[in-house]
C-alpha positions as CSV (number, residue, x, y, z in Angstrom):
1,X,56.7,124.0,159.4
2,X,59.9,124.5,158.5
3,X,61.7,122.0,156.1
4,X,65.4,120.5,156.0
5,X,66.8,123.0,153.3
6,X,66.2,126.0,155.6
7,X,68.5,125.4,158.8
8,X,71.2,124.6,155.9
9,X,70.7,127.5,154.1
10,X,70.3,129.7,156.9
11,X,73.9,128.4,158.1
12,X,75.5,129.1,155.1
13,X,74.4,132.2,154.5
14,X,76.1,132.6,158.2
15,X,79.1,130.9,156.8
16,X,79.2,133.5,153.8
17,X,79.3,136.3,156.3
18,X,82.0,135.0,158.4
19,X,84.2,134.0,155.3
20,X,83.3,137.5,153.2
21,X,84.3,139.4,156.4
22,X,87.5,137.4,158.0
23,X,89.4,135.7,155.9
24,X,88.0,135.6,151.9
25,X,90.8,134.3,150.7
26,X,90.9,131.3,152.9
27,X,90.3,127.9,150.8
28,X,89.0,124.9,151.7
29,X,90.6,122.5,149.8
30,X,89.1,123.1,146.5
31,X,85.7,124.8,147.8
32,X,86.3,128.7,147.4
33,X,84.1,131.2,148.9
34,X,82.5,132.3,145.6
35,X,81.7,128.4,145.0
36,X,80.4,128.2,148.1
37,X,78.3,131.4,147.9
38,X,77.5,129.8,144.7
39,X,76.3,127.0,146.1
40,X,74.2,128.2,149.1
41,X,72.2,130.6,146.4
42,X,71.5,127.3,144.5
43,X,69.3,125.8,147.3
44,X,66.7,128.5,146.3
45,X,66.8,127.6,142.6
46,X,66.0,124.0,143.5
47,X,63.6,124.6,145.8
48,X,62.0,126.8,143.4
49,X,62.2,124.2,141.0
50,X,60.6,121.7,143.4
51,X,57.8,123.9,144.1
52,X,56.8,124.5,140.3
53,X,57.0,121.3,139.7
54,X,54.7,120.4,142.6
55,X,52.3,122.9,140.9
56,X,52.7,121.4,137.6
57,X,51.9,117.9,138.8
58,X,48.4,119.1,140.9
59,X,47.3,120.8,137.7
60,X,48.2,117.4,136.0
61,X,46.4,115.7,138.3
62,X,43.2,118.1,138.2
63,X,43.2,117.5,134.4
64,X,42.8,113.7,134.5
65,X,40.6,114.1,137.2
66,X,37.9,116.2,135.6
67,X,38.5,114.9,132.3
68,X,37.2,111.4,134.4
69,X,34.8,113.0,136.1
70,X,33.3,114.2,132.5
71,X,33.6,110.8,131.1
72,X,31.9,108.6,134.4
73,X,29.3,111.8,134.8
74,X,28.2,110.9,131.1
75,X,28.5,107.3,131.2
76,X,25.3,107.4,133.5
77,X,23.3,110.3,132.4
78,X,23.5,109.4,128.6
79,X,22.8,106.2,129.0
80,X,19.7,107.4,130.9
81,X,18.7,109.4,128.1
82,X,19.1,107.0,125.3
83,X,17.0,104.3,127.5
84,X,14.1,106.4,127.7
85,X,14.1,107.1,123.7
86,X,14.3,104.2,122.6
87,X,11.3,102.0,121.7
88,X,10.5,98.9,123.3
89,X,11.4,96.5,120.9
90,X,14.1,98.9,119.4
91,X,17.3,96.3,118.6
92,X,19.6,98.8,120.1
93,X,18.3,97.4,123.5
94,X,21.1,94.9,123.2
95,X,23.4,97.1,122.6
96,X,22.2,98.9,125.7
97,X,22.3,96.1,128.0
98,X,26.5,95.8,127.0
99,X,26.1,99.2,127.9
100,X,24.7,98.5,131.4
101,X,26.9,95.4,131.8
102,X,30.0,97.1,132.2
103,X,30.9,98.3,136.1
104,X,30.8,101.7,137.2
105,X,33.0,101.5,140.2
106,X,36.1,101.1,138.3
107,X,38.0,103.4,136.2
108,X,39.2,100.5,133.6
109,X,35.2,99.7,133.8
110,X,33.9,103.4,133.2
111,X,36.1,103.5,130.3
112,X,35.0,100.4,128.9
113,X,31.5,101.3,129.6
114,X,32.2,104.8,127.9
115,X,33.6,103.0,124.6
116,X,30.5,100.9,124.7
117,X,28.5,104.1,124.8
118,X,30.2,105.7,122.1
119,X,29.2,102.8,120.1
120,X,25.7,102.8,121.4
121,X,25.3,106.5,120.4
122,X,27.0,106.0,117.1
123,X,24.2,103.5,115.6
124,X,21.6,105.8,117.5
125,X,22.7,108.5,115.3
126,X,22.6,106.5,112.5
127,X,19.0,105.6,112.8
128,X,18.0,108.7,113.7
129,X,19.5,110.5,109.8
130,X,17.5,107.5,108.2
131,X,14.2,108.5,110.0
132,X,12.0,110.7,107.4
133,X,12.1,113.9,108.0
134,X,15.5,113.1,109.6
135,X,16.5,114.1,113.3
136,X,20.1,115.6,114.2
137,X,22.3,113.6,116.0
138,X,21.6,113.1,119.7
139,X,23.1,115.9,122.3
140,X,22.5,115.4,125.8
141,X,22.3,118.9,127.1
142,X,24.8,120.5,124.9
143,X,27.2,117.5,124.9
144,X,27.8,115.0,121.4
145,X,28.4,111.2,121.3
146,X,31.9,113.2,119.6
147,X,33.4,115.2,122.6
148,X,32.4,111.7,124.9
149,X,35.2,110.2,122.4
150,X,37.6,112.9,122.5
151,X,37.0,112.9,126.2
152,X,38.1,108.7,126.0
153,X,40.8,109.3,123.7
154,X,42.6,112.0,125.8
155,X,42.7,110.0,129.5
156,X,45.4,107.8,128.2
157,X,47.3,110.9,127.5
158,X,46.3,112.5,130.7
159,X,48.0,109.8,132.8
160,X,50.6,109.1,130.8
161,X,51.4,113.1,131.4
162,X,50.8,112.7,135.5
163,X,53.1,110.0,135.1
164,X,55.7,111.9,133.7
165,X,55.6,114.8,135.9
166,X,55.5,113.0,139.1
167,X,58.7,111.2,137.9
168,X,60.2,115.0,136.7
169,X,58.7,115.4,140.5
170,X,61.0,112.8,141.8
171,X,64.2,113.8,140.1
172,X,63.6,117.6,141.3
173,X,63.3,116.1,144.7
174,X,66.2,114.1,144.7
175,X,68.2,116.9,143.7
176,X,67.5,119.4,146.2
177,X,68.0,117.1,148.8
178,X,71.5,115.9,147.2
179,X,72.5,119.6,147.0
180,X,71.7,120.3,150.7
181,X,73.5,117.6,152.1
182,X,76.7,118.8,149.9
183,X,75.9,122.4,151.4
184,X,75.3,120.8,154.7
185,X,78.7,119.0,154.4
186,X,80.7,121.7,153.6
187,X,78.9,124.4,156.5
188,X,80.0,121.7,158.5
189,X,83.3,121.1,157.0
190,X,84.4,124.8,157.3
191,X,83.6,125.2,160.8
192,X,85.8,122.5,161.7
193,X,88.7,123.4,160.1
194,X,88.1,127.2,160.5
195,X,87.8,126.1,164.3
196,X,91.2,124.4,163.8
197,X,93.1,126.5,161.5
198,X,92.5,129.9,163.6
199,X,93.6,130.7,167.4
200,X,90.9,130.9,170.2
201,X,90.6,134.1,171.1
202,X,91.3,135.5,167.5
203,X,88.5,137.9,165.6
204,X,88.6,134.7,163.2
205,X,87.5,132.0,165.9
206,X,85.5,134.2,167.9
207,X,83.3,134.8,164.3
208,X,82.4,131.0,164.5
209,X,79.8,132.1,167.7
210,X,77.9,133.9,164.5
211,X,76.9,130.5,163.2
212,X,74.4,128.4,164.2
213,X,75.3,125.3,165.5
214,X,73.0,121.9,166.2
215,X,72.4,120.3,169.3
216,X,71.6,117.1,170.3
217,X,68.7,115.9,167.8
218,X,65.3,114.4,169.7
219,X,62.5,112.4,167.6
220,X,60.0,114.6,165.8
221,X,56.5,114.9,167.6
222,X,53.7,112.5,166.3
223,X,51.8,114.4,163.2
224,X,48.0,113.1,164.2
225,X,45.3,112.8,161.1
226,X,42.2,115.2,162.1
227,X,39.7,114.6,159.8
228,X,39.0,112.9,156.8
229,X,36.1,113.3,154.1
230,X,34.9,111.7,150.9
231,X,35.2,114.0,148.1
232,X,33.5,112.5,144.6
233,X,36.0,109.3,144.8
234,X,39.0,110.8,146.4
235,X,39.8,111.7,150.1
236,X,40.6,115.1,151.7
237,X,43.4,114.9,154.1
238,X,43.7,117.6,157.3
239,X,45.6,117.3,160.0
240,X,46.0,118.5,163.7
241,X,47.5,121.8,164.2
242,X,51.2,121.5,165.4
243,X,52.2,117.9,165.4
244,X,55.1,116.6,163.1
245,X,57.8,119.3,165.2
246,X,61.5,118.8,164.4
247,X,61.2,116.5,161.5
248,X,63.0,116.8,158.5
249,X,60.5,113.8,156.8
250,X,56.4,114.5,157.0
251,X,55.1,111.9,155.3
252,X,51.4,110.0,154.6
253,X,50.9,106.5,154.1
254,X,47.6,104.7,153.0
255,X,46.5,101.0,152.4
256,X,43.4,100.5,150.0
257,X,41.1,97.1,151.0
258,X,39.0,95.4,148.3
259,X,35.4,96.6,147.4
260,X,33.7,95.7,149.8
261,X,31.9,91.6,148.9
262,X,34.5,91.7,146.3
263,X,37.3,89.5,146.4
264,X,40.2,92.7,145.8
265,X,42.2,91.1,148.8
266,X,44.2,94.1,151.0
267,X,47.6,95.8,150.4
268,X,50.3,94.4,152.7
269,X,51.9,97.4,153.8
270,X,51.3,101.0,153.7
271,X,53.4,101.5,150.5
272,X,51.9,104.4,149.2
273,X,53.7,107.0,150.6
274,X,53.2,110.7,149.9
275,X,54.7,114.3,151.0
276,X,52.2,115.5,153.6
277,X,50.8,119.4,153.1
278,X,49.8,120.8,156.6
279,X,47.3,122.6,155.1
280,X,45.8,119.5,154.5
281,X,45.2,117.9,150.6
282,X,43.6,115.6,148.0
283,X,44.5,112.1,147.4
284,X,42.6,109.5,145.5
285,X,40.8,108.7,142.9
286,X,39.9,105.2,144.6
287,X,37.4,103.2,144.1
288,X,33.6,103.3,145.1
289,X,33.5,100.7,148.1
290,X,37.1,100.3,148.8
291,X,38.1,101.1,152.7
292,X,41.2,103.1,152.9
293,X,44.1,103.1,155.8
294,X,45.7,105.9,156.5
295,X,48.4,107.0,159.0
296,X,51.5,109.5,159.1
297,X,55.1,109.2,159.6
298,X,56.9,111.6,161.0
299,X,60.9,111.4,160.6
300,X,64.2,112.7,161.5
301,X,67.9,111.6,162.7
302,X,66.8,110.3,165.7
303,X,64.1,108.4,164.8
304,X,60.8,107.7,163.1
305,X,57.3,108.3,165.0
306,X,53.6,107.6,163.3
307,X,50.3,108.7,163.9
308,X,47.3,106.8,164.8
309,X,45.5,104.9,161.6
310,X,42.0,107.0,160.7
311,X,39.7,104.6,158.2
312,X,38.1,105.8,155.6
313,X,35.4,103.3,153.8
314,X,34.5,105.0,150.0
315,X,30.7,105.3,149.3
């Protein structure tokens, strides 16, 4: 589908041609031709920008995800392991039980869990260098209690990095769209004055029949969710083919619910908005038991039209 940026870019690149081949001399105000050449190139630097940027922030996003995935993969299996080898009335039990204690359906509780297993795996070590003849220090597969803390040490930095580049994300965003409305303002300018300044029936005003002009806007066409499916603890998103037609703003909303028996309470809006990809995408990670809301809107001049709310409860 196409976006916003296009139908202004496309326009002035007609504007361009009219100016470059009628009158390049005439000035508008202080906007020149070359500025406004200028200008209408710059749209595909800042949509390039954009784009980049987008890419940056999945690859961000993949990063914290697997490196979480690692950590909540090994909170369970490693704790499994070290169950099994220890001996009944082995004093690490207690240590164990913290261990077990801590909830796995929570990324604040993995972590804590993890930072308890570090700990656990630490004083395992320990005992087993004091054994005689000494054993090496535990590995589960080919994995040490070390890269389980380097794993814990680098999420902070993981999402403090997301962070950053969805806000770079933002800014990017922002400015594209502040750019295209200047471009948009002076296509729009021109014409008018062109219109004015220049006879009917001249070569000049006849030129303006080269530009494209916009009729009367109607509301964009509802963008309807087709499917959604669990993936580990996140949600993938498609949509049906064709909806969301003339708008300028395709966006997805969810609201996440409480565990379910827990006493999380419910968002009161939708206010987790995000750009929708037709092709369909990723959001998440929730939370195992949480029931998320989600519905589209679909926006433009005339109007604002969402899709029905698909449900989505988190195993």
């Amino acid at each position: 589908m196409a976006e916003s940026w296009e139908a202004v870019h496309l326009r002035g690149q007609q504007t361009i041609g009219m100016w470059t081949t009628f009158a390049p001399d005439f000035v508008l105000a202080s906007l020149t031709l070359a500025q406004h050449t200028a200008d209408v190139a710059e749209i595909l630097t800042r949509v390039n920008d954009r784009d980049v940027q987008q890419a940056t922030v999945a690859l961000a996003a993949a990063a914290r995800d697997d490196n979480y995935n690692f950590i909540r993969d090994l909170n369970t299996r490693a704790a499994q392991v070290i169950d099994g080898l220890l001996d009944v009335e082995d004093d690490l039990h207690t240590v164990l039980d913290d261990v077990y204690a801590a909830d796995l359906y929570t990324q604040e509780g993995n972590l804590t869990r993890a930072r308890r297993l570090i700990d656990l795996w630490t004083r395992l070590n320990a005992a087993r260098a004091a054994l005689t003849p000494a054993l090496p220090p535990l590995l589960i597969g080919t994995v040490a209690g070390a890269d389980l803390q380097a794993a814990v040490t680098r999420h902070a930095d993981l999402l403090q990095t997301l962070d950053s580049e969805r806000h770079e994300l933002s800014q990017r965003r922002s400015r594209l769209s502040a750019h295209v409305r200047q471009v948009d303002r002076n296509n729009k300018r021109l014409y008018a004055v062109w219109s004015g300044n220049f006879p009917v029936g001249t070569p000049e005003h006849e030129a303006l029949r080269l530009i494209d002009t916009e009729e009367g806007t109607t509301p964009p066409t509802t963008l309807e969710i087709d499917a959604l499916a669990q993936t580990g603890l996140s949600v993938a998103v498609t949509y049906v083919a064709g909806g969301g037609r003339r708008a300028t703003s395709l966006q997805l909303l969810y609201q996440l619910v409480g565990a379910q028996g827990a006493d999380e309470g419910v968002d009161d809006d939708y206010g987790h908005p995000t750009p929708v990809v037709l092709a369909g995408q990723t959001i998440g990670p929730f939370e195992a038991g949480q029931t998320v809301n989600l519905k589209t809107v679909a926006e433009n001049s005339a109007g604002a039209v969402e899709g029905a709310v698909k449900t989505i409860v988190l195993a």
